[in-house]
N, C-alpha and C positions, 0 to 999 in steps of 0.2 A: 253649470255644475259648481260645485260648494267643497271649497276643501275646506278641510276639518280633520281635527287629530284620530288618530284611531282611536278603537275602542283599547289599547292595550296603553298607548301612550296617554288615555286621559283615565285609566285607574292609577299608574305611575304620578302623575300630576294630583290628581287628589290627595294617594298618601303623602306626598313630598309635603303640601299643601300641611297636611293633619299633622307632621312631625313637623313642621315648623312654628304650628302652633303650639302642640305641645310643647317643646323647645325655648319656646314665649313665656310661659306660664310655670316652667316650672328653671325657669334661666337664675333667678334668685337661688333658689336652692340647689342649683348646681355649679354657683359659681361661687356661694362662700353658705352655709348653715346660719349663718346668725352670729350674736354674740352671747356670752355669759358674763355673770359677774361671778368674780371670785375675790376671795380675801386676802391682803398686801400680806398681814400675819395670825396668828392664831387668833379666834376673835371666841371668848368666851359665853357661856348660858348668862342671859340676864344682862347681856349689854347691850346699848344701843349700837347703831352701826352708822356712820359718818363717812362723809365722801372722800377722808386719807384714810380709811379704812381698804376701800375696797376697788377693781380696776376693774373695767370692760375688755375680755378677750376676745379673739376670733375662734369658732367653733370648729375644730377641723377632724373631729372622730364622729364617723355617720353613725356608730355603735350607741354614742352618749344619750340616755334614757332624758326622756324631759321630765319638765317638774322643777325644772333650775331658775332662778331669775336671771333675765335675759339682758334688760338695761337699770343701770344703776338706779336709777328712780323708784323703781321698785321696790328695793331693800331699804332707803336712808329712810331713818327715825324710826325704823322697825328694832324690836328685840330678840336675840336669839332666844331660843329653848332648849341648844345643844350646842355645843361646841363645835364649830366651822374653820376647816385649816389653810393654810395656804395654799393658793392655783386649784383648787379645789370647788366645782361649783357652789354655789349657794339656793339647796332646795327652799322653794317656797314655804313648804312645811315646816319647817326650821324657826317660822317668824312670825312676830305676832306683836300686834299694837304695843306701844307702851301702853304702858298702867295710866290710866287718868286719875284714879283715885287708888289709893293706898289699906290696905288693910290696918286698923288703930292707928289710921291718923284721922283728923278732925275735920268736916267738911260742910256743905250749906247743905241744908235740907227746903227745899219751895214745894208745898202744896198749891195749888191753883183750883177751885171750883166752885161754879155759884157766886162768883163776882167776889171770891173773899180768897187772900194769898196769906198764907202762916208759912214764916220759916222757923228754924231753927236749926243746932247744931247736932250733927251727929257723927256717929265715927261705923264705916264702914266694915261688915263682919267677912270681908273678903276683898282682894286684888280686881279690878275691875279696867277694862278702856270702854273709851266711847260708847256709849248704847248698848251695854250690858246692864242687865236688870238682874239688882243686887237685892240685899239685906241688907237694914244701917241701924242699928242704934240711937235710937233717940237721948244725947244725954242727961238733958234735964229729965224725961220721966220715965228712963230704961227700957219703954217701948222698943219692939223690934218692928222694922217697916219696911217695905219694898218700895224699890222706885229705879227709876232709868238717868242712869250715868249721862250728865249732858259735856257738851263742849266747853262748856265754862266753868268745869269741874263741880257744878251742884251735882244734889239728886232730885228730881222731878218726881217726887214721892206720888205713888199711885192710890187711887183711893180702894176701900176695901167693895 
């Protein structure tokens, strides 16, 4: 003869079972949300944002909508586009690359194709970051020309 749980004691055993894992799995989020970052003080449109700027909190309203930046890393060397206040999340939306190129200021232009590279100088007809595909000015021959914003602040002029 074989003892064995009843049938009543071993559906008790599986839920305990299934809420211990759940329990497992969702233990992080019941035991703190996460964090934010929010801003030390008022931090203006068009500035960059720097690590005495801004502090990692603990998250402790289940209410608070996401869309906030969570750890610091996120926001440093980013630029606002709205005015961000103190203890105050910092939505993602809020921020955006600095400018790699400038609008009417002067920068390298590199063509590359067919084994032959032409630069020259032009000045940029709009605000641009990284791999954003602008408009520039050619200024020796007032040409207007497209190309993509590199990391080393040329423009990689596209061909037509």
């Amino acid at each position: 003869m074989r003892f064995g749980l009843s049938s009543g004691l071993k559906h008790l055993r599986r839920r305990a079972l299934a809420l211990a894992w759940l329990l497992a799995a969702a233990g992080p989020a019941i035991a703190g949300m996460g964090t934010a970052v929010v801003p030390e003080r008022t931090i203006y449109p068009g500035e960059e944002i720097y690590a005495e700027l801004v502090r990692e909190v603990a998250v402790t309203n289940p209410n608070l909508r996401g869309g906030y930046a969570a750890i610091t890393s996120e926001v440093l060397g980013k630029v606002t586009t709205r005015t961000l206040l103190p203890g105050r999340t910092i939505p993602v939306g809020a921020l955006r690359d600095a400018w790699a190129v400038e609008r009417g200021a002067t920068v390298p232009l590199v063509f590359s194709g067919g084994g032959l590279t032409i630069t020259a100088i032009g000045t940029p007809l709009q605000n641009a970051a990284i791999g954003d595909f602008i408009r520039i000015r050619n200024i020796e021959s007032g040409i207007i020309v497209s190309g993509t914003v590199m990391d080393d602040g040329t423009v990689r002029v596209a061909s037509k």
